[in-house]
C-alpha atoms as an extended CHARMM CRD file, in Angstrom:
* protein
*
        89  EXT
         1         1  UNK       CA             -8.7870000000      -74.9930000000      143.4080000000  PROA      1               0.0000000000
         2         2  UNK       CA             -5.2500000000      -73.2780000000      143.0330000000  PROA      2               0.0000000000
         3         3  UNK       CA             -5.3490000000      -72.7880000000      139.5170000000  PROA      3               0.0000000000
         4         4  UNK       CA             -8.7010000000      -71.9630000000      138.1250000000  PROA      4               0.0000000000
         5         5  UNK       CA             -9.4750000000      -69.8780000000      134.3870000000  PROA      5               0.0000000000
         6         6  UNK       CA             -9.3370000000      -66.7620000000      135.5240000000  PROA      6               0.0000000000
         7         7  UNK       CA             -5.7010000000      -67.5250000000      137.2000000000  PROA      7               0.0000000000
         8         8  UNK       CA             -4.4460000000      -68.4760000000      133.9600000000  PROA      8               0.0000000000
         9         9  UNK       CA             -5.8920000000      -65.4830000000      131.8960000000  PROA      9               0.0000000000
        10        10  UNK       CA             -3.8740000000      -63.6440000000      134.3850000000  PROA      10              0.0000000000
        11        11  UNK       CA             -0.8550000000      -65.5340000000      134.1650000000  PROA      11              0.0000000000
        12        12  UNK       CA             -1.2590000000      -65.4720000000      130.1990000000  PROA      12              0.0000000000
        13        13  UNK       CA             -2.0200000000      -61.6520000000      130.1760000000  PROA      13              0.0000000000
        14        14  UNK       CA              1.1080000000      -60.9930000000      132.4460000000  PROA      14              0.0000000000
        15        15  UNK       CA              3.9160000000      -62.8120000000      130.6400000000  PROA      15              0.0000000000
        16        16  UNK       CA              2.4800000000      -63.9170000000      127.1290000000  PROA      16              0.0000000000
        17        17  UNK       CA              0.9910000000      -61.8280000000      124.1990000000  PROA      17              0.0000000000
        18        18  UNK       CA             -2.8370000000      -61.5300000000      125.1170000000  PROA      18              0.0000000000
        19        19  UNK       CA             -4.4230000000      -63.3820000000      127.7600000000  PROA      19              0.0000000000
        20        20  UNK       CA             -6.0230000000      -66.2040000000      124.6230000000  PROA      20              0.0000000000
        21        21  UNK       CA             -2.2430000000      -66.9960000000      123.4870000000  PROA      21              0.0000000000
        22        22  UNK       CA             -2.0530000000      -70.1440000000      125.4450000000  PROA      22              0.0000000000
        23        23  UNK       CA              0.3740000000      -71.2650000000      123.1630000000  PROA      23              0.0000000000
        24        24  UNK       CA              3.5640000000      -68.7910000000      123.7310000000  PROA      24              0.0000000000
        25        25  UNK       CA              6.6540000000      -70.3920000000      125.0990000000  PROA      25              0.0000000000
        26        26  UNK       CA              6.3370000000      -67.4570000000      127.9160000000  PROA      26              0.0000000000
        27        27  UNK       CA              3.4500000000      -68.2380000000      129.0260000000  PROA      27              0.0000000000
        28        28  UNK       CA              3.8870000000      -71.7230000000      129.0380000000  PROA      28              0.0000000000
        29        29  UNK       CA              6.7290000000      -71.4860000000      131.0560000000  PROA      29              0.0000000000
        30        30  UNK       CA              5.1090000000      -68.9030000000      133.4560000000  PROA      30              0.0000000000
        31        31  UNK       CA              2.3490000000      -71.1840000000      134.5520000000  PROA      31              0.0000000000
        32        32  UNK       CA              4.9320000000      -73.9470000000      134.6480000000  PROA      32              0.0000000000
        33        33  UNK       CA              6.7800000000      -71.8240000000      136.6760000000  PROA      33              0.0000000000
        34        34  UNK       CA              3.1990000000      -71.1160000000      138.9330000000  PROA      34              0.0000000000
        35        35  UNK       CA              2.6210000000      -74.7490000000      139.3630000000  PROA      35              0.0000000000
        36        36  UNK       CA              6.0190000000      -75.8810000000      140.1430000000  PROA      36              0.0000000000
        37        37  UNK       CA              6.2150000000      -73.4610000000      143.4460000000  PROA      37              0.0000000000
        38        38  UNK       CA              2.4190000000      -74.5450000000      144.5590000000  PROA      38              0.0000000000
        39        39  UNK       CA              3.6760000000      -78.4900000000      144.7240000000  PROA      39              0.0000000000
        40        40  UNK       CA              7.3660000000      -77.2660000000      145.9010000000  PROA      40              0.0000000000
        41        41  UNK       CA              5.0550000000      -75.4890000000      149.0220000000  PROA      41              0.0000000000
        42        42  UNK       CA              3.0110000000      -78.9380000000      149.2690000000  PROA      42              0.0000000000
        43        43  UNK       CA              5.6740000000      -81.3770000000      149.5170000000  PROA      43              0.0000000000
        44        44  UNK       CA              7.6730000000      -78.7650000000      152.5200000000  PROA      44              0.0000000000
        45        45  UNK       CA              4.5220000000      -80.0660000000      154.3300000000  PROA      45              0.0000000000
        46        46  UNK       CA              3.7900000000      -83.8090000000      152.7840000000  PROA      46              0.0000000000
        47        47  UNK       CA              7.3670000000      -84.9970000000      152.4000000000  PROA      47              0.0000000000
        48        48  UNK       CA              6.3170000000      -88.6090000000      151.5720000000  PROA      48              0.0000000000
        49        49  UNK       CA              4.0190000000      -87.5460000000      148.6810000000  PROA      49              0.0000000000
        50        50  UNK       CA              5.5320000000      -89.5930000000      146.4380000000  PROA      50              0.0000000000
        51        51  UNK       CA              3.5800000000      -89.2310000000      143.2280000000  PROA      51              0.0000000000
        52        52  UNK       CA              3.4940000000      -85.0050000000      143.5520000000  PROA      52              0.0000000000
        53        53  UNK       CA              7.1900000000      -85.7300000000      144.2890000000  PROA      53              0.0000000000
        54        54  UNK       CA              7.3630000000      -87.3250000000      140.8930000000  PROA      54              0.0000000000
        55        55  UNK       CA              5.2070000000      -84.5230000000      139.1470000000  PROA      55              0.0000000000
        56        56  UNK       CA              7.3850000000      -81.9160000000      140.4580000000  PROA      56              0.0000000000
        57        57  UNK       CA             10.0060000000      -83.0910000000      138.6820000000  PROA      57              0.0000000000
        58        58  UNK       CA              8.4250000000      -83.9100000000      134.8490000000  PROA      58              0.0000000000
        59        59  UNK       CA              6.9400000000      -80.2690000000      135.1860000000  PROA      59              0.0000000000
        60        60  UNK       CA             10.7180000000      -79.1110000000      135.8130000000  PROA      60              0.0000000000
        61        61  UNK       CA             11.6400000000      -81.4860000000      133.1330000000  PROA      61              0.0000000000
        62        62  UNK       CA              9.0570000000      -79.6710000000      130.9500000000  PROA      62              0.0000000000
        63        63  UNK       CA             10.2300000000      -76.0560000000      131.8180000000  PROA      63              0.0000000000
        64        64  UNK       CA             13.8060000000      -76.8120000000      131.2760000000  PROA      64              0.0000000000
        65        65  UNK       CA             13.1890000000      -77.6820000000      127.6440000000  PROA      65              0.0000000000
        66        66  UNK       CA             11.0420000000      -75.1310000000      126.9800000000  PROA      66              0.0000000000
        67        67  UNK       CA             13.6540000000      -72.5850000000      128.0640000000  PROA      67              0.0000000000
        68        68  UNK       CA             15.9230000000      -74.5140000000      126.0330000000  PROA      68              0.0000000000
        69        69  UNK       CA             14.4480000000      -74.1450000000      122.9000000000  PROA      69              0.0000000000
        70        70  UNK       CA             13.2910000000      -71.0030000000      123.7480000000  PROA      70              0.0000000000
        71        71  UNK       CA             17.2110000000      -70.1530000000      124.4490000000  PROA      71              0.0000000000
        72        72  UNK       CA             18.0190000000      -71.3980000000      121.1090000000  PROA      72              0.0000000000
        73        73  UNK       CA             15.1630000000      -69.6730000000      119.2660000000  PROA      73              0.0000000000
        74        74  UNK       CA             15.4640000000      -65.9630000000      120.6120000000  PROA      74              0.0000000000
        75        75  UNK       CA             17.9170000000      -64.9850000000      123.4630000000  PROA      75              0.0000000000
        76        76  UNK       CA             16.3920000000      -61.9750000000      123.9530000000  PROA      76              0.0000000000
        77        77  UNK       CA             12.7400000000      -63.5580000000      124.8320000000  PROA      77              0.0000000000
        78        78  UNK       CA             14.8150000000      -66.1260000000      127.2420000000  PROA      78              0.0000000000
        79        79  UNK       CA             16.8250000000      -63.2420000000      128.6280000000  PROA      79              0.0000000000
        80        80  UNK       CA             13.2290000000      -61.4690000000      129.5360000000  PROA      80              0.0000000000
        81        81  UNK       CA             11.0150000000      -64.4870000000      130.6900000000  PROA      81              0.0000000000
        82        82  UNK       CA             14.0860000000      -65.6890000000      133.3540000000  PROA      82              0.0000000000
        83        83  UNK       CA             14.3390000000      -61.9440000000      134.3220000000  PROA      83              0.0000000000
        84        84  UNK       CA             10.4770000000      -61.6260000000      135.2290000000  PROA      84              0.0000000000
        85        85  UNK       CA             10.5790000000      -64.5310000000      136.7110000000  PROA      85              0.0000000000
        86        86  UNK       CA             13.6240000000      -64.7280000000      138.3860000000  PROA      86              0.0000000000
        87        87  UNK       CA             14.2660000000      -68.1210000000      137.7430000000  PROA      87              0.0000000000
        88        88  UNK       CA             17.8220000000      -68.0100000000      137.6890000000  PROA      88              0.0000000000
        89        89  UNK       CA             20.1020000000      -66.3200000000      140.0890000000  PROA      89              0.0000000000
């Protein structure tokens, strides 16, 4: 499986407060941010996937308001999570 437990300590260690704060808008958005690139590499190679086509795009639905709020909660924190990430150019 792509994303087992111990992947999402990591990914919760890495970019959130402690690797049990499932809950931080960071993390959330980093492991948003993990799952929408493994489907983005899946559908280069199954174009007519229809319903990861369809998933892709609620979990980029989901991110952008998280990063929204997030935006309108604490610049700084945005400022830091799209900088790590390098979500935006």
């Amino acid at each position: 499986m792509y994303l087992d437990s111990e992947k999402k300590k990591e990914i919760f260690a890495k970019y959130g407060k402690s690797n049990t704060d499932t809950g931080s808008s960071e993390g959330q958005i980093a492991l948003f941010s993990y799952r929408i690139s493994h489907l983005t590499e899946h559908l280069k190679l199954n174009k007519k996937d229809y319903s990861t086509a369809r998933a892709l795009r609620m979990l980029v639905g989901k991110r952008r308001r998280l990063l929204d709020y997030l935006k309108d909660r604490d610049i700084e924190r945005y400022r830091n999570i799209i900088k790590q990430l390098g979500i935006r150019k």
